[in-house]
N, C-alpha and C positions, 0 to 999 in steps of 0.2 A: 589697143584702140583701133576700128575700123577707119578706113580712111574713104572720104568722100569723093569722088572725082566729078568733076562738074565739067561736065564735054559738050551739053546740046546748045544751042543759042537760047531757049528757052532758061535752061539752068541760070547762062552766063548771063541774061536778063534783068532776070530775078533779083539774084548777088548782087548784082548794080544798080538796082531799084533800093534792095536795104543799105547799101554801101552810101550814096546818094541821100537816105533820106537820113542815115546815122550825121553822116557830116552836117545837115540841116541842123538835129540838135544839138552838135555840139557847136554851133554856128561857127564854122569851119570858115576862112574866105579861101576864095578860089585858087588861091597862089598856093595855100598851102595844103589844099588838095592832091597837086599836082604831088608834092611832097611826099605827102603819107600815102600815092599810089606808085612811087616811083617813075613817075611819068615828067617827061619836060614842057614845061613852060610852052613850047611851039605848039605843042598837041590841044592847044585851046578850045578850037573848033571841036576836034572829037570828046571833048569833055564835058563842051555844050550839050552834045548829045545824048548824055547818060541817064538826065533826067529824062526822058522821054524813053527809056529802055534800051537804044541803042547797048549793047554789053559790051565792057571791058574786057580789050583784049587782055586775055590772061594768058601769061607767062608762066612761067614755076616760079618770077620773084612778086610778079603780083598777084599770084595765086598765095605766096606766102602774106606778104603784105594783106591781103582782105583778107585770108584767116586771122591772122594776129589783131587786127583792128576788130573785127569780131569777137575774138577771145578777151581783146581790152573792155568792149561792151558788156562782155557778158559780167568781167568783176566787178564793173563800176556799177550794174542793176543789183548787185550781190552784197556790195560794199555801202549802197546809197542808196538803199531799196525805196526807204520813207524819206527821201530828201533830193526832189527830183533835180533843185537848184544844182544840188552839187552834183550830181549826176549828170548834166549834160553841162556843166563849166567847169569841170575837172581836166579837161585835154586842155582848157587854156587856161588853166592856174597854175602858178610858179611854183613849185614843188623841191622843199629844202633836198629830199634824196636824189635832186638830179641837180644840184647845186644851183637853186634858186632859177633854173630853167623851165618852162613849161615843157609838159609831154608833146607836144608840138614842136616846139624848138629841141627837143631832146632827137626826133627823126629830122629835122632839117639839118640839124646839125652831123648826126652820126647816121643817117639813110636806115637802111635796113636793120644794123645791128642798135641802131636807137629807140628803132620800133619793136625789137626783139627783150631789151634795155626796159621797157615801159611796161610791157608783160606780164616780164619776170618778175617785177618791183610788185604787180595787182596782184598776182599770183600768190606770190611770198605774204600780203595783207590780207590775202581770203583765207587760206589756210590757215595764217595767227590770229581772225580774230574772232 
């Protein structure tokens, strides 16, 4: 697999425009934005900014983080194609494989390796079904 590198502020724009507008429907709140980008609570103000294009500083853990939150989009368009309900309220519905936790509270809880955790689980569900 080719790997993508996203280096211009135009790319890193972009990224944060679909990032941004993905958490819209999964009607994400803001606290727990923070969360699923690995980012703290203080950085408010620069979070405000994302809708309006400002780009997320990307890291190589939130360079991982927004691939993975994109790879969770893509199974749940894959898994829920005809059922757009459950397709953007699926990140906050309690899910017995994560022990009655939301995918949500599965990265609050475990950071990175819980968004890593929620993947694996769409993953594992596109290929068996």
């Amino acid at each position: 697999m080719q790997k993508i590198k996203i280096t211009t502020d135009v790319e890193k724009s972009a990224l944060t425009k679909m990032i941004i507008q993905l958490f819209k429907h999964w009607r994400i709140p803001i606290e727990d934005q923070f969360d699923l980008l690995g980012l703290k609570l203080t950085n408010f103000s620069v979070l405000s900014l994302y809708p309006y294009g400002k780009p997320i500083l990307i890291g190589k853990e939130q360079y991982i983080r927004l691939s993975l939150l994109l790879r969770i989009h893509k199974s749940l368009r894959i898994l829920f194609a005809n059922n757009k309900v459950e397709l953007y309220s699926w990140m906050q519905s309690k899910n017995k494989a994560f022990k009655n936790r939301t995918p949500v509270q599965m990265v609050k809880e475990f950071g990175l390796t819980g968004l890593q955790i929620v993947n694996s689980y769409l993953d594992t569900k596109v290929i068996n079904d």
